[in-house]
Structures are given as structure tokens and as C-alpha cells.
N, C-alpha and C positions, 0 to 999 in steps of 0.2 A: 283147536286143531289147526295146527299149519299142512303146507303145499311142502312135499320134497321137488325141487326143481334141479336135482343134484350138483349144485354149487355149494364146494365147500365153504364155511362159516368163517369169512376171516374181518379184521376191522380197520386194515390196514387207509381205508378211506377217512377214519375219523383220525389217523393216528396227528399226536399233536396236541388235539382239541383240550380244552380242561374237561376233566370228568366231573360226576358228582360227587361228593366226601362219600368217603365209605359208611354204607347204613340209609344213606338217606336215599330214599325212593320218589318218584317222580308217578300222575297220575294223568289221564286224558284231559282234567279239567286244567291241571296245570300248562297248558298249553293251547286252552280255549281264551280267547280277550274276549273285553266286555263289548265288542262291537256284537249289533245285529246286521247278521247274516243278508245280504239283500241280493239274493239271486231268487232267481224267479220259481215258482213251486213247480218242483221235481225236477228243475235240475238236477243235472250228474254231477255237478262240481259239492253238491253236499255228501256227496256219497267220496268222495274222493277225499275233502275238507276233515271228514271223519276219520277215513282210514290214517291220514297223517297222522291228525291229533292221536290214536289210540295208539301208534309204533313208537312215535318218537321217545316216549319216555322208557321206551328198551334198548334206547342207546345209551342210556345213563349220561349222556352230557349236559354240561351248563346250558340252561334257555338262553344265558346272554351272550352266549358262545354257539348258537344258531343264529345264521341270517337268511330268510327268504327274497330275492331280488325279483322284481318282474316288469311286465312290460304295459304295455294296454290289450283291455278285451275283458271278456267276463271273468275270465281266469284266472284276470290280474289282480282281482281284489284280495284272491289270498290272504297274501302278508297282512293286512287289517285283520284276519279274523283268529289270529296266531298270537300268544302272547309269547314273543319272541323279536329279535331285530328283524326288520326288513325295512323294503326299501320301493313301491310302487312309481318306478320307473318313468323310463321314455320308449315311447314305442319300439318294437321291435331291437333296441339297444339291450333288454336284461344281461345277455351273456357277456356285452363288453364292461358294463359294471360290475360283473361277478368276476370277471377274471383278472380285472385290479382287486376288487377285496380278497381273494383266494391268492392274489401271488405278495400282497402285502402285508394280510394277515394270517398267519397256516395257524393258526390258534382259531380259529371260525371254522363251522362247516356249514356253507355256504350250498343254498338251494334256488332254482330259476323255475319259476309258473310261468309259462308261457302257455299261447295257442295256435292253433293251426295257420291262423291269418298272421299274429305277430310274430311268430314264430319261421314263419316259411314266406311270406312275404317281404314287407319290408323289414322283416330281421332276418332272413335269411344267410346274407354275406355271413355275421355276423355269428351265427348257429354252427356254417360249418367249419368255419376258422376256430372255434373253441373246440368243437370236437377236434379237430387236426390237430392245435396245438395241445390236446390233451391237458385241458387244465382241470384241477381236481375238484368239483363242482356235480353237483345233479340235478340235470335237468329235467323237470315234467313237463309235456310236450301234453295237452287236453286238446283231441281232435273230435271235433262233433260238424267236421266238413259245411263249416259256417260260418257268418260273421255273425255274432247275435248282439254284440254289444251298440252296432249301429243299423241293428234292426230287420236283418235278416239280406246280405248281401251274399252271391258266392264265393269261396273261397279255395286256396290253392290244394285243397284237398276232396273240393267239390265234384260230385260224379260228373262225367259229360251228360247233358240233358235236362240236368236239374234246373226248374222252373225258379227264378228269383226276383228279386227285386231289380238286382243289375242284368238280371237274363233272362226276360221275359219271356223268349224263344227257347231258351235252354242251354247250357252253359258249354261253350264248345271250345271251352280250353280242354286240357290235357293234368289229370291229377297228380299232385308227387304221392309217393307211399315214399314217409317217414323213414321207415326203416330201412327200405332200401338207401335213400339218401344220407342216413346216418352211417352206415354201412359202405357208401363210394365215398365220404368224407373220411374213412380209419377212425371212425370212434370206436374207442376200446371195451364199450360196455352200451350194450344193443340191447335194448329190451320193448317187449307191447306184453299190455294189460286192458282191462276193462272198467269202467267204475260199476258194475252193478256183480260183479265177481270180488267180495270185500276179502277172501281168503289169499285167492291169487294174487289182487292187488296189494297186501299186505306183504309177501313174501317177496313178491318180484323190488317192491319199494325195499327191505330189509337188505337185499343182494347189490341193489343200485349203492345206497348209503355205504354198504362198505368195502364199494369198489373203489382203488386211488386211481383219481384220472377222471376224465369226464363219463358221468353216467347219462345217456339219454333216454328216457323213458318214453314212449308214446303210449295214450293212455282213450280208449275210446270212449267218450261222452257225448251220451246223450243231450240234446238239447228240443228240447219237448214246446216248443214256441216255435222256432222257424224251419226245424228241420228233424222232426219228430220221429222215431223209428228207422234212422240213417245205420244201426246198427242189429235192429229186428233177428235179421235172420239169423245170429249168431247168439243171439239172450234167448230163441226158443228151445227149450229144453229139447224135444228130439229132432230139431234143427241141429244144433250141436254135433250131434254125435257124426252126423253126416260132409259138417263142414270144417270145426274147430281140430286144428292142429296142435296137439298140446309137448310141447319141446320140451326136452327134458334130459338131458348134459347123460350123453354114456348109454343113450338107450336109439332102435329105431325112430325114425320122424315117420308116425302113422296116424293112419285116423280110424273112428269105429271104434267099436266095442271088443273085447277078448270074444274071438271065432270069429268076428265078420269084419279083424282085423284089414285095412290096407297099407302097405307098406311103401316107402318113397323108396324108387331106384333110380339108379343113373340111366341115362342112353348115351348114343351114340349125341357127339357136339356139345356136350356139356348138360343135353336137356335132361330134366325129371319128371318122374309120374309115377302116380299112384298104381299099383300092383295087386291082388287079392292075395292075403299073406300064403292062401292053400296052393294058388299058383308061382310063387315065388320060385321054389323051389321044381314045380316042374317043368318051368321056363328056365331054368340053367339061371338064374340071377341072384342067387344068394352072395356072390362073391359084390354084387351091385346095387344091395341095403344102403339107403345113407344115412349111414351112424351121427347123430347131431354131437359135436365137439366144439361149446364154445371156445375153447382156448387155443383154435388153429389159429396160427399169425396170417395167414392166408383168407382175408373175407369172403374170399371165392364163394365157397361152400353155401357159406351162411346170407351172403345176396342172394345164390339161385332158391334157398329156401323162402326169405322174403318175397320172390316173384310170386310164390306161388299163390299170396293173397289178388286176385284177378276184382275186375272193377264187380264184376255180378256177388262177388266175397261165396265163390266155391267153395276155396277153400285157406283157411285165416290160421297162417302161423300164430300161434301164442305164448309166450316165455319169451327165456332171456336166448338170443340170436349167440351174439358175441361177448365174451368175457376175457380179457387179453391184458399181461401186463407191459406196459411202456415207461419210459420214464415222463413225469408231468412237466410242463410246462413251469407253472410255477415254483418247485421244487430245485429245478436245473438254473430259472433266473434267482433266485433265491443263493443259491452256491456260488454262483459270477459274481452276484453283489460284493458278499462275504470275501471272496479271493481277491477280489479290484481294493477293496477296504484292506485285508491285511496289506498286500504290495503297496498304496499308499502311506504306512505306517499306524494306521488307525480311522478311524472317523475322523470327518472332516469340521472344520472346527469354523464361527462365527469369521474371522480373515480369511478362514481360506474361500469362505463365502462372497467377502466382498473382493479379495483378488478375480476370482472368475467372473465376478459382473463388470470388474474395472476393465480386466484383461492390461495386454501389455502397453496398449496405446489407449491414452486417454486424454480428452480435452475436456478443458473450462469453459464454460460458454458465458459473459457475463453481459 
């Protein structure tokens, strides 16, 4: 059973890539390595590590025509547990090594594990310069608002107040929300998911893969050791209904169940808020529904939607934000290559090699 999230089905992300020979079929286990698994019991990155494994071989492409890139953190062991290329990085750097293999090699389709800490801390710069230049790449972003890999520090996504090891008062920075940040970066493909929702996370993952252009995923995980139920209120089943906002391309952004629907309207100064759908209409505000449309070139929209996830998690967009097509980065350098090469008269050849190191003045030194 999949999620319709009404994003058409296209695969223009992988296009390039080598496929599989016709006939031959691809399995979960095909994409499991013989490493063991060494994250800690009940982690959410096994719940996520699974989901992968069981999609990918419905892309039908070559395993050695995947490459996973990542950075440090718990997240980053990924690539190990993948029989496929990767590459276990340097800190907070995965995205700028993704975005040399992605504009070097368009025959890979090239994936970044990152975390909330390597990711938004010291990778930061470096996160939203990929989304900007729109390189064609997917990013999974695993937020469990922690450091867990050096044993329970806080992190750039950490609540204010939260008791840690570096904040033993309570942590009185100011958290980013992902999404929003992906979203004032122009990434052209906005998505949040959950690892303990394997249906959602499976479909939102299938949407990301065959977007061309950078896909960023944020992905909420649990981490059951230093920051345990950071995501509670949104896994309780009639919690849910009260807080999760489920987006869904072409329809109102509401929450509730069918009858005790509430609907997102506009106000006056750009704000939003929830509405009772029986009032909607007797408040004069039907013309002020906010119809969710990933594909406005305008993020406007789709930031004020993100707002709405508040630090208390009232209430938690979920789906894909933004879906937008650009031209990629790699792609565009790819075509200057090729045009600078013909006007040259062709590739350049072992003399023209040493000309440019000679250059026009040159001495002997003896």
C-alpha cells in the first residue's frame, strides 16, 4: 500500500544513470552489505536504513551506479551498511563531495546521510550552497535534535531548555527548522518525513529520488539514549490527528479528521491559522483556503507553511513543501565544459598539458 502525496511520477532525477538489463530484478537483500549494523537498540536510523534498503531496488538501477556520501555522526555510518558505493566523509563537508561526483559523474545517482549537528552546524555553509546551486543530489537530513554520536550534546535543532551535557541549565540558543532553512536557501525539492511512518517515509523517499536538482529531505528520528521521545507527541496515534499536518499537492493544508476538519486560511500581513472547516464559510473566508501547491516558484507559500511547525510541535507540517523545476548546477557546468572543448577544437591533448604548466616564460634553474 503506498501514500498518494499528489506528485506526479516522473524519473527525470535518475535520468542518465545506467539502468538494470531488461528482466533482471533487484531485492532488499541486494542492497544490504555484510557489515553489522552498530547503532544502538531502537534507534531510528534502522527504521530508515530499512526503508532505503526495500525502495531502492524500484529504481531499477545499477548498485554500482549508486553512491551514498556522508559526513560524521550516527547517520553517517550509512554508506557501510549499503552494498553500494559510498563514501564516509569529513565532517559536515558530504554535500561538497557530492556535488563534485554529481557534476563529474551524471551517470551516478548520488545520495548525502547527513545529521542535524553535521548537517546544520559545521556543514551548514556548505548545505545551503548545494541547495542554491541546485545540484542534482538527495539529501537525507536525520534530525533527533542531538548529538548522539559524542554522547549526548545539544544541537542546532535542540529545544530551548533542553537539559544536556553541554547545557546543564538548559540550552538557550535558538533552534533552526530545516525546512524553513531549505526553503530561504531556493531548494527546489522540500520535503519532512518520519522514520517510524515506513509508508510515508517510503513515498516521500520515491518523490525525492526522482526529482532533478537537489532533493532535501528532513527526516525525524528518534534517538532513544540521549534524547528519548523528542518526537512523542506526533507518533501518538490520537495525538496526531490534533497536530499532524498532512500536505498533499492540489488539496487544502488541514488538520483533523473528515467533520472535525480544520482548514489553513490566510489573514491579513501574510499570517495563517487554523479555521473550523463548518466555519469557514460562515466567516466569509473560503476565497482564503491555502491550497498547498508544491510547484509555485514563489517559496512564500510554502515557508509560512513550514512556520507553522511551533517549538511546543502544535502543529507539524508533513510531506513534500516544495517541488520546483530549475536547471541544475551540474548539468549547466557540464554544457560550458563541452562548449569551452569544442571552441578549443577538441580535448586537450598531453602538450597542451605541458604548454600550460610551461606557460610563455620559462627558466632553467641549474
Amino acid at each position: 500500500m503506498s501514500i498518494d502525496l499528489g506528485i506526479p511520477t516522473v524519473t527525470s532525477g535518475t535520468a542518465g544513470v545506467p539502468a538494470l538489463p531488461e528482466g533482471e530484478k533487484q531485492t532488499r537483500k541486494d542492497f544490504a552489505s555484510d557489515q553489522e549494523v552498530r547503532w544502538c537498540p531502537g534507534c531510528g536510523d534502522y527504521a530508515i536504513l530499512a526503508a532505503v534498503q526495500g525502495f531502492l531496488p524500484e529504481l531499477g538501477l545499477r548498485r554500482e551506479n549508486i553512491t551514498f556520501v556522508s559526513g560524521i555522526g550516527c547517520s553517517s555510518r550509512f554508506p557501510y551498511y549499503l552494498d553500494t558505493y559510498g563514501m564516509h566523509s569529513i565532517h559536515g563537508r558530504a554535500p561538497a563531495i557530492a556535488t563534485g561526483l554529481a557534476t563529474s559523474r551524471p551517470d551516478l545517482s548520488v545520495w548525502v546521510v547527513t545529521g542535524d549537528g553535521d548537517a546544520l552546524s559545521i556543514g551548514g555553509n556548505h548545505l545551503i550552497h548545494a541547495m542554491r546551486r541546485n545540484v542534482n543530489m538527495t539529501i537525507l537530513l536525520f534530525n533527533n535534535r542531538i548529538y548522539g554520536l559524542t554522547k549526548g550534546q545539544y544541537s542546532p535543532t535542540s529545544q530551548p531548555g533542553l537539559v544536556t551535557k553541554s547545557s546543564p541549565m538548559g540550552s538557550v540558543d535558538a533552534p533552526f527548522n530545516p525546512v524553513s532553512l531549505a526553503l530561504g536557501a531556493e531548494g527546489t525539492f522540500v520535503a519532512r518525513t518520519m522514520d517510524s511512518d515506513r509508508k510515508h517515509l517510503t513515498e516521500v523517499l520515491k518523490a525525492a529520488a526522482a526529482h532533478r536538482g537537489t532533493s532535501i529531505v528532513e527526516i525525524y528520528q528518534n534517538c532513544p539514549i540521549f534524547n528519548d521521545g523528542a518526537f512523542e507527541l506526533i507518533k501518538d496515534v490520537e495525538q496526531q490527528k490534533a497536530r499532524l499536518v498532512h500536505l498533499r499537492d492540489g488539496e487544502p493544508v488541514a488538520i483533523g479528521d473528515e467533520g472535525e476538519r480544520e482548514l489553513l486560511v490566510r489573514g491579513e500581513g501574510g499570517s495563517v491559522r487554523f479555521v473550523p472547516e463548518a466555519e469557514v464559510s460562515e466567516q466569509g473566508l473560503a476565497d482564503h483556503v491555502v491550497v498547498h501547491d508544491v510547484t509555485l516558484s514563489d517559496p512564500s507559500q510554502a515557508f509560512s507553511i513550514s512556520r507553522l511547525d511551533s517549538e511546543s510541535m502544535t502543529h507539524v507540517p508533513m510531506g513534500i513543501f516544495r517541488a520546483v523545476d530549475r536547471p541544475t548546477y551540474d548539468d549547466q557546468t557540464r554544457a560550458q565544459v563541452e562548449s569551452a572543448v569544442d571552441l578549443a577544437g577538441g580535448p586537450a591533448t598531453d602538450d597542451d598539458l605541458q604548454d600550460l604548466l610551461h606557460g610563455k616564460d620559462t627558466w632553467t634553474v641549474e
